[in-house]
Biopython code that builds the backbone (N, CA, C, O; Angstrom):
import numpy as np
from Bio.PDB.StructureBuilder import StructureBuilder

atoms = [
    (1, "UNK", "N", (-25.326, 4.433, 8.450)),
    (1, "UNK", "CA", (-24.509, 5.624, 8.585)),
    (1, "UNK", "C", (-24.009, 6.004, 7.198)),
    (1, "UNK", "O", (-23.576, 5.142, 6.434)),
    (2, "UNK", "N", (-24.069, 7.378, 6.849)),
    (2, "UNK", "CA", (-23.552, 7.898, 5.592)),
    (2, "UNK", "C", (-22.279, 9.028, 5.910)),
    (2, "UNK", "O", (-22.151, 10.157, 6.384)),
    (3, "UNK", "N", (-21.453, 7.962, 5.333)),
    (3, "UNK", "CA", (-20.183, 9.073, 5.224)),
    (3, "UNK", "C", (-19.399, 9.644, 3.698)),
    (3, "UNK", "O", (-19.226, 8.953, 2.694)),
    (4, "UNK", "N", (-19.130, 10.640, 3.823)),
    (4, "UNK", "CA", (-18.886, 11.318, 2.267)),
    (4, "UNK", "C", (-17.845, 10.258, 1.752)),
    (4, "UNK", "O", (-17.098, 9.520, 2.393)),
    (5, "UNK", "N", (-18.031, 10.414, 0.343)),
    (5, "UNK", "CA", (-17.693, 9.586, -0.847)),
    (5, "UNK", "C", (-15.808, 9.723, -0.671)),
    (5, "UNK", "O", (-14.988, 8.829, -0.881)),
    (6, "UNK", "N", (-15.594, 10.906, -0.300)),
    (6, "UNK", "CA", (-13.996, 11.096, -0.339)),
    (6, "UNK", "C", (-13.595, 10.371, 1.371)),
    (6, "UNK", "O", (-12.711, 9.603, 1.752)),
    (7, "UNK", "N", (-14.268, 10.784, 1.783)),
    (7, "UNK", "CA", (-13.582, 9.746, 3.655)),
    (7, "UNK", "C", (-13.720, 8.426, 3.203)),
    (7, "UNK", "O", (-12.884, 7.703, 3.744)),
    (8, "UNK", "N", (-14.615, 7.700, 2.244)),
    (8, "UNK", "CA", (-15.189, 6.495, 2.263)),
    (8, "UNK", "C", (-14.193, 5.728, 1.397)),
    (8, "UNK", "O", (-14.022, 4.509, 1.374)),
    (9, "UNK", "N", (-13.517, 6.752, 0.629)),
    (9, "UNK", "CA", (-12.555, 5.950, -0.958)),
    (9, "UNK", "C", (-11.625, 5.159, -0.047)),
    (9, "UNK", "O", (-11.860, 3.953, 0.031)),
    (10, "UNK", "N", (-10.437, 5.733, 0.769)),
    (10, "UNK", "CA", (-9.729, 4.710, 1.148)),
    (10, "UNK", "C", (-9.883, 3.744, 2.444)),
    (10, "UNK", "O", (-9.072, 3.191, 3.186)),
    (11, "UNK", "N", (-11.259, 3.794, 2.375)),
    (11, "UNK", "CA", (-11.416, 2.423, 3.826)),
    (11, "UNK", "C", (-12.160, 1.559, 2.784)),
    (11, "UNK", "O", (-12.469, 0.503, 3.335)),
    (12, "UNK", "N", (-12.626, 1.590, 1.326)),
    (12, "UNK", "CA", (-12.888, 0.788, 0.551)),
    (12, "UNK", "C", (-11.573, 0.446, -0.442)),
    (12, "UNK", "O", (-11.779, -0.260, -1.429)),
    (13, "UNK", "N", (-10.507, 0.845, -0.227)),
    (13, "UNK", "CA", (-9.021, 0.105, -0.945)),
    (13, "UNK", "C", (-8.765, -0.209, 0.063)),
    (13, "UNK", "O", (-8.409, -1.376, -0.098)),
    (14, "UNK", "N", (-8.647, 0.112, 1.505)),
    (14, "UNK", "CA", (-8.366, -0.942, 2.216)),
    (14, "UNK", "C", (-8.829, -2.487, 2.563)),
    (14, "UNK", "O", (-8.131, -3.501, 2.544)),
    (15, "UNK", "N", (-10.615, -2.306, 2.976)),
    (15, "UNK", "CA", (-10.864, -3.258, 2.907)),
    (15, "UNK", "C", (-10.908, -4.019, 1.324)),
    (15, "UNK", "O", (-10.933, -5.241, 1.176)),
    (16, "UNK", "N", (-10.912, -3.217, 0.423)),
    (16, "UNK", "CA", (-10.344, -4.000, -0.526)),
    (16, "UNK", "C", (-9.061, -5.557, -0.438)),
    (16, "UNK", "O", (-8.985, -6.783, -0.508)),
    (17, "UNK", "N", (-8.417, -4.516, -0.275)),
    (17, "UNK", "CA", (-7.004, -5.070, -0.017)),
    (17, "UNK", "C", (-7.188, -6.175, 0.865)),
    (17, "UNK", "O", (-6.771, -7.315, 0.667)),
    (18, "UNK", "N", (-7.926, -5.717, 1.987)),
    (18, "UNK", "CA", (-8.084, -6.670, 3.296)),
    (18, "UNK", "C", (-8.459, -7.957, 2.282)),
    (18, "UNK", "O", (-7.783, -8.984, 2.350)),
    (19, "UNK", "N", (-9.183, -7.882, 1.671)),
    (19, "UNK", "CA", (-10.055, -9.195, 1.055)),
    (19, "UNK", "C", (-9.073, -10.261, -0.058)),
    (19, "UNK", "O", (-9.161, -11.476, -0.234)),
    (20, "UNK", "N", (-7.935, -9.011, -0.825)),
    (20, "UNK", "CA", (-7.188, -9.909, -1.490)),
    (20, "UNK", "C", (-6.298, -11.100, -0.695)),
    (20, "UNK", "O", (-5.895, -12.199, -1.077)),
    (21, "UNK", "N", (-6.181, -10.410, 0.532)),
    (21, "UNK", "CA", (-5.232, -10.587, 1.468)),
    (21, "UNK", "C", (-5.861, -11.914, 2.326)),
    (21, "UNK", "O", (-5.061, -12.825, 2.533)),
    (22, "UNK", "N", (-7.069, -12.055, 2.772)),
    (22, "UNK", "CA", (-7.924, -12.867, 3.111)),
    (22, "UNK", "C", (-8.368, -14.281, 2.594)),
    (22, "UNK", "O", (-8.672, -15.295, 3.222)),
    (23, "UNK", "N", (-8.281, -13.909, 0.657)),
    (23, "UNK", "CA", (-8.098, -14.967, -0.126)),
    (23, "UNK", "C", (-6.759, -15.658, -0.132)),
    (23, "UNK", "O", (-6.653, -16.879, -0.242)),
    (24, "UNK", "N", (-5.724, -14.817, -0.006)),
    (24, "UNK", "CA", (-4.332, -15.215, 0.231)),
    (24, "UNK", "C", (-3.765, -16.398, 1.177)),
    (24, "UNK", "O", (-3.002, -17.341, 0.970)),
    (25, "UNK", "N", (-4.674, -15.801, 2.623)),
    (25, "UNK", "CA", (-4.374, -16.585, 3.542)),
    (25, "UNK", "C", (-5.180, -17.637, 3.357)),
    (25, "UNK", "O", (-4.690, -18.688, 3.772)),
    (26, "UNK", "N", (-6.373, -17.736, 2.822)),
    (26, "UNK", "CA", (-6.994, -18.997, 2.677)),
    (26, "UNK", "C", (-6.406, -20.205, 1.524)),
    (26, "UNK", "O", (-6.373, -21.422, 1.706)),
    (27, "UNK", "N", (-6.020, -19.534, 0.454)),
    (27, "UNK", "CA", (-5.129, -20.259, -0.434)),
    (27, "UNK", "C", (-4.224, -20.969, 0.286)),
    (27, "UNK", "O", (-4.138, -22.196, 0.342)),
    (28, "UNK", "N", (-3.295, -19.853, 1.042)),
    (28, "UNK", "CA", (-2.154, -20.596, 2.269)),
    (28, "UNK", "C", (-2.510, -22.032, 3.096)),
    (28, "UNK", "O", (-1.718, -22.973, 3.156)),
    (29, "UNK", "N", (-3.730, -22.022, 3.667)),
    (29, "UNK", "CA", (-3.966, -22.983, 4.155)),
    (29, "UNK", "C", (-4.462, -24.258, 3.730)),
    (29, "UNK", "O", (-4.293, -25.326, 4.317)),
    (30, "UNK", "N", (-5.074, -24.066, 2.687)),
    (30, "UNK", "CA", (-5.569, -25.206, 2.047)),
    (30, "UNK", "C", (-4.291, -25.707, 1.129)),
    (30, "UNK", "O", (-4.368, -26.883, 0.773)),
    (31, "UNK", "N", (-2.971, -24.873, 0.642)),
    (31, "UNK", "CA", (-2.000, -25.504, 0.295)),
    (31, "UNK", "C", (-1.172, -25.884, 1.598)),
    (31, "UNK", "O", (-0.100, -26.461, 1.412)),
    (32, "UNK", "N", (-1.450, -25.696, 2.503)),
    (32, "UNK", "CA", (-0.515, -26.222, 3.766)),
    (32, "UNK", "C", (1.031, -25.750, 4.025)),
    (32, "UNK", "O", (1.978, -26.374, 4.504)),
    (33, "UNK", "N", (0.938, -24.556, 3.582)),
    (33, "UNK", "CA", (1.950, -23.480, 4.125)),
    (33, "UNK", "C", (2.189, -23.056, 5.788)),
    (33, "UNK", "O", (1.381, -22.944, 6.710)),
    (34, "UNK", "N", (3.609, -22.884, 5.724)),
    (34, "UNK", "CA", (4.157, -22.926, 7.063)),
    (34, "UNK", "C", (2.920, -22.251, 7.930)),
    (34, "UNK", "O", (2.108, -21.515, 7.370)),
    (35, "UNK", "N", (2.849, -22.522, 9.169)),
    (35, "UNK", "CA", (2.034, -21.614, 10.220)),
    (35, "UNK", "C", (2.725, -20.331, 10.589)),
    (35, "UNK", "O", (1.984, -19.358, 10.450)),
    (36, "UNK", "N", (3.551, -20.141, 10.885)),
    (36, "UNK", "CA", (4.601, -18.720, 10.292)),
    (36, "UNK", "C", (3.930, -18.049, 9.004)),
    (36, "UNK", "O", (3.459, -16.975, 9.378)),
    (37, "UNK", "N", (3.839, -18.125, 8.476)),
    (37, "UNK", "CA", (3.250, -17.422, 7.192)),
    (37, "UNK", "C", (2.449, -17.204, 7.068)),
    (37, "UNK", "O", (2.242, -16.067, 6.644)),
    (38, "UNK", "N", (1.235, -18.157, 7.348)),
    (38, "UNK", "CA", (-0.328, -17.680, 7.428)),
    (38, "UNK", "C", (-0.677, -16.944, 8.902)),
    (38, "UNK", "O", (-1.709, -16.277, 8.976)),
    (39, "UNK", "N", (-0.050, -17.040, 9.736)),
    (39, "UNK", "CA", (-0.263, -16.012, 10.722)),
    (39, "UNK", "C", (-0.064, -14.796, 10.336)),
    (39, "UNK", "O", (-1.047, -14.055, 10.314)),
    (40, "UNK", "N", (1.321, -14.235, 9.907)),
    (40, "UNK", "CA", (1.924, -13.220, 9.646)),
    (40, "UNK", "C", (0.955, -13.039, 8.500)),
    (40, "UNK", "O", (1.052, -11.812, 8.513)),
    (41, "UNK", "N", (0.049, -13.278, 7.462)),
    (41, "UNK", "CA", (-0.650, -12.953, 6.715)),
    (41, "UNK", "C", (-1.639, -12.415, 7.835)),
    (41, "UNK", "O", (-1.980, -11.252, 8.047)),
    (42, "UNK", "N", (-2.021, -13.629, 8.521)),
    (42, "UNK", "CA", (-3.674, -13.408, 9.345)),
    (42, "UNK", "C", (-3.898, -12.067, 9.777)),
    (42, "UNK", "O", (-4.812, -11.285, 9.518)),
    (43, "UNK", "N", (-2.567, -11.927, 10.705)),
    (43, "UNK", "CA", (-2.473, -10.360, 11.409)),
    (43, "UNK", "C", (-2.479, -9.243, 10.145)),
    (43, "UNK", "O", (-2.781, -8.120, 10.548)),
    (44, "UNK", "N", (-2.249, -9.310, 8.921)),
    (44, "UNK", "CA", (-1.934, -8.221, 8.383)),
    (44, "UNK", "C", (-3.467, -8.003, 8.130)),
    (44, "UNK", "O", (-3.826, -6.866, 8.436)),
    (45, "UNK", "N", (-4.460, -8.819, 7.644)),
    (45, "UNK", "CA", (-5.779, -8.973, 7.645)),
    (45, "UNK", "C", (-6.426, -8.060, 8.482)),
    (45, "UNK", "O", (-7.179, -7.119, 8.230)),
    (46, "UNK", "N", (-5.896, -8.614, 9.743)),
    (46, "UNK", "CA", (-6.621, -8.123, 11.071)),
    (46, "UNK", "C", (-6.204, -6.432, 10.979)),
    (46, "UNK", "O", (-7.005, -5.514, 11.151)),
    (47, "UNK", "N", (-5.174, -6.329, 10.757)),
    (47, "UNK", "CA", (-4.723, -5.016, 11.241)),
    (47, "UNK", "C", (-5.493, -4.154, 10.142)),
    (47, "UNK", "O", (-5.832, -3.010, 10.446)),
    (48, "UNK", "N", (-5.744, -4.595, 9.041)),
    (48, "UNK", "CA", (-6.062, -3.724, 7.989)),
    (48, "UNK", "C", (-8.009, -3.335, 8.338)),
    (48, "UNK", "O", (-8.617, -2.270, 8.445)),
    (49, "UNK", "N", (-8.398, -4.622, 8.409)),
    (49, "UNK", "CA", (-9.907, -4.376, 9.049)),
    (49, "UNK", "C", (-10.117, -3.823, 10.100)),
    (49, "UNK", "O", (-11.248, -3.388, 10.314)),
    (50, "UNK", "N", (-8.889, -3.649, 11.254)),
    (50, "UNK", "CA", (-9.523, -2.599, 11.895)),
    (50, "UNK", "C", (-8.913, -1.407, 11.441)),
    (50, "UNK", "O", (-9.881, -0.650, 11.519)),
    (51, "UNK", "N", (-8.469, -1.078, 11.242)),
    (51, "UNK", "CA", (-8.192, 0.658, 10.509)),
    (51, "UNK", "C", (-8.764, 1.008, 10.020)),
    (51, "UNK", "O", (-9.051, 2.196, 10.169)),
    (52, "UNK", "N", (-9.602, -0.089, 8.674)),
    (52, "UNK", "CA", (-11.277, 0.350, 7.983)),
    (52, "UNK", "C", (-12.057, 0.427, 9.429)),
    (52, "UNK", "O", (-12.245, 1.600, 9.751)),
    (53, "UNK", "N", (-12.325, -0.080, 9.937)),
    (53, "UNK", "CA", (-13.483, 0.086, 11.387)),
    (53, "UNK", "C", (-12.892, 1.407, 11.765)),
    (53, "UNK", "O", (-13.305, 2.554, 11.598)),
    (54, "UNK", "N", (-11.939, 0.986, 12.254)),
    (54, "UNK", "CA", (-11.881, 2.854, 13.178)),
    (54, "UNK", "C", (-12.254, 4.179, 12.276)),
    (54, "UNK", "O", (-13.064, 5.069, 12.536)),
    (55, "UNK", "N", (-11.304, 4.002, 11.004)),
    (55, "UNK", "CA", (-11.687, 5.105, 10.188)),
    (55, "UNK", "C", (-13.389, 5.521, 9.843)),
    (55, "UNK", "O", (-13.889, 6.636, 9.989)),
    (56, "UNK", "N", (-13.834, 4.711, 9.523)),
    (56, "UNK", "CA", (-15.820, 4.649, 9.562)),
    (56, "UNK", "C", (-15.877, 5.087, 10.495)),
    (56, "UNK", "O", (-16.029, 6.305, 10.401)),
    (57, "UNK", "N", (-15.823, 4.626, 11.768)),
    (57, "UNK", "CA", (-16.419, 5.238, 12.877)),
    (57, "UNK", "C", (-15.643, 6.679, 13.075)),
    (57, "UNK", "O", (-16.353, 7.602, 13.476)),
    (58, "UNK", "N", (-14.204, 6.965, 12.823)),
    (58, "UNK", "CA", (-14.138, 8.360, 13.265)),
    (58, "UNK", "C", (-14.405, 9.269, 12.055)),
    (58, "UNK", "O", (-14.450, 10.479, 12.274)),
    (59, "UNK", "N", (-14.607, 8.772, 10.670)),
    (59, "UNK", "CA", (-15.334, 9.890, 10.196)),
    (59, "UNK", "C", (-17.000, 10.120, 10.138)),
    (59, "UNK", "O", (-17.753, 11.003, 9.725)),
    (60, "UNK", "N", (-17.124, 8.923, 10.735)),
    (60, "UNK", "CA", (-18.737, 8.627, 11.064)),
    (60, "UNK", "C", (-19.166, 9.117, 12.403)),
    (60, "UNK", "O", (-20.341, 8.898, 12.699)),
    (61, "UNK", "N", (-18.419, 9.740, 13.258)),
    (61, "UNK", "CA", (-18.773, 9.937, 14.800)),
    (61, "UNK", "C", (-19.651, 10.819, 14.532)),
    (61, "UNK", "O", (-20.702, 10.743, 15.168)),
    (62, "UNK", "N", (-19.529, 11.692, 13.727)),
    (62, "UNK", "CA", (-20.537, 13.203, 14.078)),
    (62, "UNK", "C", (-21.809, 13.732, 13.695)),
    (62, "UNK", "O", (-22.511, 14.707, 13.963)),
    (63, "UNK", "N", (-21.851, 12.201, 12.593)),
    (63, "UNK", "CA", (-23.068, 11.751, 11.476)),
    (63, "UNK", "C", (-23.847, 10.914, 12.550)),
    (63, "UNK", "O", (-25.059, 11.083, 12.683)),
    (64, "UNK", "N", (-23.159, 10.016, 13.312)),
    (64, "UNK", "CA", (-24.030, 9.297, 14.562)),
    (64, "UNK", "C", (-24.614, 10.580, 15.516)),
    (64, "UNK", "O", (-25.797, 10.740, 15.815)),
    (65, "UNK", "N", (-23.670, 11.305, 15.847)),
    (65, "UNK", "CA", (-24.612, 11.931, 16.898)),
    (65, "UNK", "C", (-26.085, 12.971, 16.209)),
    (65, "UNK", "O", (-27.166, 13.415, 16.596)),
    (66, "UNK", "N", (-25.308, 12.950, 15.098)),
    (66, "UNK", "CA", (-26.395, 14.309, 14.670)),
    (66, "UNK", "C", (-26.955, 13.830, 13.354)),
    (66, "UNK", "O", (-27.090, 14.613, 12.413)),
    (67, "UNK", "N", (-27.259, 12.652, 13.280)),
    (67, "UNK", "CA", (-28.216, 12.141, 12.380)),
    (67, "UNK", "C", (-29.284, 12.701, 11.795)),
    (67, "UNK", "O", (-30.089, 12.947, 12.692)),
    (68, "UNK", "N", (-29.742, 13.058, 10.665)),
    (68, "UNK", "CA", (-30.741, 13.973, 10.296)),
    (68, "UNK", "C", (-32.192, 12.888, 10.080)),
    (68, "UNK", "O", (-33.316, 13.303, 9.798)),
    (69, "UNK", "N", (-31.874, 11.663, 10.261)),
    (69, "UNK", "CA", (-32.635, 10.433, 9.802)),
    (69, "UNK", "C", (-33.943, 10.155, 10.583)),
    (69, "UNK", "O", (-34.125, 10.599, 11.717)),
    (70, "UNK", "N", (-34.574, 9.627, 10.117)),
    (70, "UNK", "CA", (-35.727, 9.321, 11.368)),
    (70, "UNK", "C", (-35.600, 8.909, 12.540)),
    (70, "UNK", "O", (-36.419, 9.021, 13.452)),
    (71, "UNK", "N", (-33.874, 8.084, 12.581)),
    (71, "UNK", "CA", (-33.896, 7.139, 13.812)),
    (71, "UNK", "C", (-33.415, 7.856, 14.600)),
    (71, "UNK", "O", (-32.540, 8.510, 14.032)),
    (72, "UNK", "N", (-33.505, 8.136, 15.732)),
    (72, "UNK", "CA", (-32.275, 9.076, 16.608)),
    (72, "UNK", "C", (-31.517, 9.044, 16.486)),
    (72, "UNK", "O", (-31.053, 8.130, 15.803)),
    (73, "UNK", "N", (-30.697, 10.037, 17.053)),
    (73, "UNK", "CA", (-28.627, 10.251, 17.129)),
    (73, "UNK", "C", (-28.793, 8.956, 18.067)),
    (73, "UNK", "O", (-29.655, 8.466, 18.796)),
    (74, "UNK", "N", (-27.708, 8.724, 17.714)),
    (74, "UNK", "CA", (-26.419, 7.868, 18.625)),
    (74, "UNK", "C", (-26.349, 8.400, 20.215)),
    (74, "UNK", "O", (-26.187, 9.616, 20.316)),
    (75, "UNK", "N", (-26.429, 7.793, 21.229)),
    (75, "UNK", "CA", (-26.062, 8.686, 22.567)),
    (75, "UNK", "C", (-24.255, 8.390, 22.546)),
    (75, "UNK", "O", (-23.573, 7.562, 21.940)),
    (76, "UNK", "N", (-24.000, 9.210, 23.262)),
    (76, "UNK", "CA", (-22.445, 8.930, 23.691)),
    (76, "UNK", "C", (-21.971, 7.400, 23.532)),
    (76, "UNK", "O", (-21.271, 6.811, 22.708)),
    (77, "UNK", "N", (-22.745, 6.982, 24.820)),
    (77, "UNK", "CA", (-22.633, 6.122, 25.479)),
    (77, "UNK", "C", (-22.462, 4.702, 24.152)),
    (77, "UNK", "O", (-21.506, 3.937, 24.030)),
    (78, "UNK", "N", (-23.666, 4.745, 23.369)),
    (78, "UNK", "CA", (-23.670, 4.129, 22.318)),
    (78, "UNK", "C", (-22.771, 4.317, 21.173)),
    (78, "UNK", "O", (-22.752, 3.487, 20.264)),
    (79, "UNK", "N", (-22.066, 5.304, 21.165)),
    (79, "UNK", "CA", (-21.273, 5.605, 19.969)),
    (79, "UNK", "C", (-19.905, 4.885, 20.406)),
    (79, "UNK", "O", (-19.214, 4.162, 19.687)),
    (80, "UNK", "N", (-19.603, 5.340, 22.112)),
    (80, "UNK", "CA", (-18.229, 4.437, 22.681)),
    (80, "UNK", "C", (-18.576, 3.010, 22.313)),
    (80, "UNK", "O", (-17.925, 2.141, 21.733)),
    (81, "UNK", "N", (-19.803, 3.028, 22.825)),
    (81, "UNK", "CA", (-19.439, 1.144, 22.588)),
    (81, "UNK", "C", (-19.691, 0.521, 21.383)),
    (81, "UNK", "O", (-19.962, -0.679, 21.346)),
    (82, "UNK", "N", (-19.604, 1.540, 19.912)),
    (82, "UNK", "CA", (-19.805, 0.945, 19.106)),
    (82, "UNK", "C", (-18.032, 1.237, 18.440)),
    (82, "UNK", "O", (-17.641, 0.404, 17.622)),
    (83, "UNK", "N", (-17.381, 2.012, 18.695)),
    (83, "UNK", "CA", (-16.145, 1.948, 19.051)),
    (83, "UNK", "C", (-15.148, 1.525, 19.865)),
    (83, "UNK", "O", (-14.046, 2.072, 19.820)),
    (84, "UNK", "N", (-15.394, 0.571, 20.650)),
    (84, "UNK", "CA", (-14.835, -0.075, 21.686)),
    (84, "UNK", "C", (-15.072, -1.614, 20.950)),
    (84, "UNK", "O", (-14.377, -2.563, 21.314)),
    (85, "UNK", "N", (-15.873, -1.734, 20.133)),
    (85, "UNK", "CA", (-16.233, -2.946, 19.593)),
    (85, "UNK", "C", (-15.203, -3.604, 19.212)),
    (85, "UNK", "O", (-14.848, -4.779, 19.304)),
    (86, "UNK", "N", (-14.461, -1.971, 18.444)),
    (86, "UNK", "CA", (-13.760, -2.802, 17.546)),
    (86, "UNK", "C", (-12.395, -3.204, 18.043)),
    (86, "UNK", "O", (-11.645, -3.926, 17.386)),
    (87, "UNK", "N", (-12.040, -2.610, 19.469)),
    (87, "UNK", "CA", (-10.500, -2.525, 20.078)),
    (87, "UNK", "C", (-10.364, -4.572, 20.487)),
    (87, "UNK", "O", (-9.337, -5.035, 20.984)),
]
sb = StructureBuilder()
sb.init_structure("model")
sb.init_model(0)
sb.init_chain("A")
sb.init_seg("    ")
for serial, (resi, resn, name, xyz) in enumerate(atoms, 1):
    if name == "N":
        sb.init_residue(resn, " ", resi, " ")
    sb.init_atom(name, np.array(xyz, "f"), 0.0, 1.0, " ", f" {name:<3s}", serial, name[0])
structure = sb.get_structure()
C-alpha cells in the first residue's frame, strides 16, 4: 500500500518513538525495574503502535479499494478485517 509522503511523516515519528520506547522497556527489564513501570511503559508502546496501524489504514482505506496496481482492490469485507486486526 502507498500512502503520500505527508500522511506517512507522522505515523513514522510515531512509530519512531514507539521503538525508543520499546528499547526503554526492554532496558527496564533486564535491569529489573518495578513491574509498575514496565507495564505503564508497555501500554504506552501499545497505544502508540496502534495509532500508527489505524492511521495507515485510514489514510490507506481508499488506496486499498481503488488500487491502480496489478493486484486487485481490497473488497470491503477485506479492508474491515484488515482493520479489525488491529482493535
Amino acid at each position: 500500500m502507498q500512502v503520500d509522503d505527508e500522511a506517512m511523516r507522522p505515523v513514522l515519528n510515531r512509530l519512531r518513538r514507539a521503538q525508543g520506547q520499546l528499547a526503554a522497556v526492554i532496558s527496564m527489564v533486564e535491569s529489573g525495574r518495578d513491574c509498575k513501570d514496565v507495564v505503564t511503559q508497555l501500554a504506552a508502546v501499545s497505544r502508540a503502535l496502534d495509532r500508527a496501524g489505524f492511521k495507515i489504514v485510514a489514510s490507506g482505506m481508499r488506496q486499498c479499494l481503488d488500487d491502480d496496481s496489478d493486484t486487485p482492490p481490497m473488497t470491503q469485507e477485506e479492508l474491515e478485517k484488515l482493520f479489525l486486526a488491529l482493535a
